[in-house]
C-alpha positions in Angstrom: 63.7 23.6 -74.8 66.6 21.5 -75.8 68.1 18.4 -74.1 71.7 17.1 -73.6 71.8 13.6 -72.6 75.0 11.9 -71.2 74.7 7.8 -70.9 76.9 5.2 -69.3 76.2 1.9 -69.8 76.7 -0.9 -66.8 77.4 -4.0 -68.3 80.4 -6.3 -67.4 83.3 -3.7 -67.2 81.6 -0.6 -67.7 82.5 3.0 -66.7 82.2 6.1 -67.8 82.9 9.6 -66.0 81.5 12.1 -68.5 82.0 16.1 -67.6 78.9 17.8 -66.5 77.0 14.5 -65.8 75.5 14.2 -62.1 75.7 11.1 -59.6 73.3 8.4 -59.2 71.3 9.1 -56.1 69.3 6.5 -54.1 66.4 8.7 -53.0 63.1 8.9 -55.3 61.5 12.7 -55.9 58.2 13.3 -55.4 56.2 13.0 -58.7 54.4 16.1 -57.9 57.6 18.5 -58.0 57.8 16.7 -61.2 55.5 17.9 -64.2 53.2 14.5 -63.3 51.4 14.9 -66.7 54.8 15.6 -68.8 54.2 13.9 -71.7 56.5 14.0 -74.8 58.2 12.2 -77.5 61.6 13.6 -78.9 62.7 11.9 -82.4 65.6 12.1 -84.5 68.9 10.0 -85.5 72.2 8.4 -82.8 75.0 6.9 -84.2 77.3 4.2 -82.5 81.5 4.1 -83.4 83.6 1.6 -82.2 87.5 1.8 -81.8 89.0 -0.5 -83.0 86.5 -1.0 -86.2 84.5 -4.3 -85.9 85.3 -7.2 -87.8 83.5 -10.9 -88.0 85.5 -11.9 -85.3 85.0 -10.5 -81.6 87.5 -8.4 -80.1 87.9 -5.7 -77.2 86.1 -3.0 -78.4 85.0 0.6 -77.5 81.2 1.7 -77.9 80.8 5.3 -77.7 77.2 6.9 -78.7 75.8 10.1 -79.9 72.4 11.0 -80.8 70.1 14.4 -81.8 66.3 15.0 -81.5 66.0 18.0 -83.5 62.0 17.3 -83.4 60.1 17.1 -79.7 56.1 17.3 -79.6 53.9 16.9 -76.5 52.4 19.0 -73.9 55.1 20.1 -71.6 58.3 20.5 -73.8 56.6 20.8 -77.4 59.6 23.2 -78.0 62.1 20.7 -77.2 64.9 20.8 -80.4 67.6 18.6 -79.4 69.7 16.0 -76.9 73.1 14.8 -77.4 73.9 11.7 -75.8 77.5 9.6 -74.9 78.4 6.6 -73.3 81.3 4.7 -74.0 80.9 0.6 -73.2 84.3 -1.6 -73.3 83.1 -4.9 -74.2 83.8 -8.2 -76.7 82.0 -7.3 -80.0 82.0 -8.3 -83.7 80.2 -7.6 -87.2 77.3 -10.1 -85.9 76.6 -10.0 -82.5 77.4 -6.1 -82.2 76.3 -4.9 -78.5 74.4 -7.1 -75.7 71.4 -5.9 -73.8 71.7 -4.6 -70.3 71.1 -2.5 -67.7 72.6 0.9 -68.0 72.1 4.5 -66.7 71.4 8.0 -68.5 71.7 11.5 -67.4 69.7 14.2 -69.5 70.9 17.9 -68.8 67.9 20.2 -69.8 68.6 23.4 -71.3 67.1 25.2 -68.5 70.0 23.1 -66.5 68.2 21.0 -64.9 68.8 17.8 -64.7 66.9 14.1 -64.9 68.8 10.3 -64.1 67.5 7.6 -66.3 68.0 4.0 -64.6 66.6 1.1 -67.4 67.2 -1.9 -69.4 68.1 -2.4 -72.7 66.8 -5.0 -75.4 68.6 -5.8 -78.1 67.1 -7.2 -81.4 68.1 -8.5 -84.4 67.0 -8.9 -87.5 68.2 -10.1 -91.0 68.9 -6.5 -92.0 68.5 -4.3 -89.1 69.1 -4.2 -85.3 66.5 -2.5 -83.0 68.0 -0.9 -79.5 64.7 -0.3 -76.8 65.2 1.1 -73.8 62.4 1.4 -71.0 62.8 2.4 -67.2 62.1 5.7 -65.2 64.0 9.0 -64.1 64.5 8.5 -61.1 66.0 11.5 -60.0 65.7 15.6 -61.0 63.0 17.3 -63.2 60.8 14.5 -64.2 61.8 11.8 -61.6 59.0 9.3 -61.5 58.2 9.4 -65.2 58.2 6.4 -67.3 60.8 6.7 -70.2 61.3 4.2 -73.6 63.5 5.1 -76.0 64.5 3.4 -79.7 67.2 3.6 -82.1 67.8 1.4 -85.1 70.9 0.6 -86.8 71.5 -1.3 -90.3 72.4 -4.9 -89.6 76.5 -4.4 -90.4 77.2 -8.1 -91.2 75.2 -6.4 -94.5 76.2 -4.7 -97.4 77.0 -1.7 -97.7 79.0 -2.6 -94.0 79.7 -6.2 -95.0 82.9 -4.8 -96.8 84.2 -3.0 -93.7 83.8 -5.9 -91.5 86.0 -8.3 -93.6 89.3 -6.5 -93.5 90.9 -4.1 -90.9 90.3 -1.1 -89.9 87.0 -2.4 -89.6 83.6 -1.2 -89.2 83.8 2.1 -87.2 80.5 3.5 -86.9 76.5 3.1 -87.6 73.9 5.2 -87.6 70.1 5.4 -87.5 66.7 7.1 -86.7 66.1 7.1 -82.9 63.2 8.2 -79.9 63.1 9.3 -76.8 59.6 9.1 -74.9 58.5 10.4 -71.6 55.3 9.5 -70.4 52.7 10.4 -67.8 53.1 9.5 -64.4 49.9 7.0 -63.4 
């Protein structure tokens, strides 16, 4: 089984209309139409790009995201091979500070076509070399609704070499990339 995920991120001005992506509905599924003891963890490496590069000051810039899980274990989609997610976020960014935290939204397209809504929050952490992105909230709607989900990606700190170059002169720092995770746990 392979996944396609499709992300928009709601932060200050946020939007994204991605083709093939579903609409946020307000109703909850019942966990038992939902694989209640789904339990799998999907690994593999996302990237970020931003347009126009970032540079040590902030600027308007455009954060678009992709990721692959070539590798998915567990006990309901142990043949899982891949997900591809997007989002694009317009928001004030630099070398330092790179991307807030937030709430945000994610819709993963299964390859069987159906379809699961991902409504979390975002941490953002930052480290001396290294910044961590964790994401942890619930599908809340299609296959899997009800199911806890966390996800991780980590990205090289760019305000370091080898980015620190990039950041220092135009056209900037356009993209970062890093190993990521996608977990979805057990309904209780």
């Amino acid at each position: 089984m392979s996944i396609t995920q499709t992300m928009s991120v709601s932060m200050q001005c946020v939007s994204a209309v991605l083709a093939g992506s579903f609409l946020l509905t307000s109703g909850q599924a019942v966990a038992a139409d939902n694989e209640p003891d789904a339990h799998f963890t999907c690994s593999g490496s996302g990237s970020q790009s931003y347009n126009p590069g970032l540079i040590l000051l902030a600027r308007p810039v455009n954060m678009t995201n992709e990721a692959s899980f070539p590798s998915c274990t567990g006990n309901t989609v142990a043949s899982a091979t891949s997900a591809t997610p997007l989002f694009t976020d317009h928001l004030n960014a630099d070398c330092l500070t790179l991307s807030p935290g937030g709430h945000h939204y994610v819709n993963y397209v299964w390859d069987d076509g159906t379809k699961s809504l991902f409504v979390g929050t975002t941490k953002v952490s930052r480290q001396p070399t290294q910044i961590t992105v964790s994401s942890s909230g619930t599908f809340t709607a299609g296959r899997f609704a009800g199911h806890p989900v966390e996800a991780v990606i980590t990205y090289p700190a760019p305000a370091f070499p080898p980015y620190l170059l990039s950041c220092l002169a135009e056209p900037g720092l356009t993209s970062l990339s890093g190993p990521t995770s996608v977990t979805v746990l057990p309904i209780l």
